[in-house]
C-alpha distance (Angstrom), angle and dihedral (degrees) to the residues before:
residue distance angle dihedral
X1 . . .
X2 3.79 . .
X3 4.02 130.7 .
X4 4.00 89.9 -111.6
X5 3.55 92.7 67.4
X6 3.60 100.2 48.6
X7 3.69 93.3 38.2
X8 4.35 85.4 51.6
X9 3.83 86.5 56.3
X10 3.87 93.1 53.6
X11 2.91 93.6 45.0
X12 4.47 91.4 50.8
X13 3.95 86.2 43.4
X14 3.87 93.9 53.1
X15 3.93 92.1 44.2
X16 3.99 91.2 45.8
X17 4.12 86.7 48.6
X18 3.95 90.8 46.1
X19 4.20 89.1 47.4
X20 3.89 91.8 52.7
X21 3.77 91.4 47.1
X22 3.77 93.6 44.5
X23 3.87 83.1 52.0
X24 4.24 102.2 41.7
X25 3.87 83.2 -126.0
X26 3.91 129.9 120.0
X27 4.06 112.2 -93.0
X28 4.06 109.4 -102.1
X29 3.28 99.9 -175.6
X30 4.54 120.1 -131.1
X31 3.01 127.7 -102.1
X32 3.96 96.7 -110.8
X33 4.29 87.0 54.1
X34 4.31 86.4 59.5
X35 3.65 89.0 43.3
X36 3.85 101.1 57.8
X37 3.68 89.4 35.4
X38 4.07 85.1 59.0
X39 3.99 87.0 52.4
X40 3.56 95.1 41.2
X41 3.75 98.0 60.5
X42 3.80 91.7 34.3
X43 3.94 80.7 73.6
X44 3.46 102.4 24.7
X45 3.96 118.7 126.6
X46 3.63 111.8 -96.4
X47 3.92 97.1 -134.8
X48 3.89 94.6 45.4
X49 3.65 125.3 98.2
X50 4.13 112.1 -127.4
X51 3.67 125.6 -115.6
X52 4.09 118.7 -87.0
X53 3.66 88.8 -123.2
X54 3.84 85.4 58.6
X55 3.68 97.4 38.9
X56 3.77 77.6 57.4
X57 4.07 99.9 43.4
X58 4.03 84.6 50.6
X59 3.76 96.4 52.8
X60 3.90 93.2 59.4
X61 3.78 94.5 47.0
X62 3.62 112.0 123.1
X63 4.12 91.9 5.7
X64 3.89 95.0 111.0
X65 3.88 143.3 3.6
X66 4.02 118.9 -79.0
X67 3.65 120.1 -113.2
X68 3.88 97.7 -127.6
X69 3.44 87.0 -167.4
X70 4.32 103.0 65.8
């Protein structure tokens, strides 16, 4: 795993936070914030506790339908 991914998904998960504020609505996170969260912990180290903002990211997987379209 390599800084540039994790720093691409804080920087998703910060954007998708800002949108739902902007728009008084719950965060639902894009599409491209799951993906690099699926690649992130496909190489994370075993023994090494994830990120919040991950933690976070993985809890709404599978809660509602992806907007193919952000």
């Amino acid at each position: 795993m390599d800084d540039v991914t994790l720093w691409a998904f804080q920087h998703f998960f910060h954007m998708d936070k800002a949108n739902a504020c902007m728009h008084c609505a719950p965060v639902k996170f894009s599409p491209i914030t799951f993906r690099l969260l699926d690649k992130l912990l496909a190489y994370w180290p075993v023994l090494e506790d994830i990120t919040q903002e991950m933690s976070e990211v993985r809890h709404h997987q599978g809660k509602y339908e992806l907007d193919p379209g952000r």
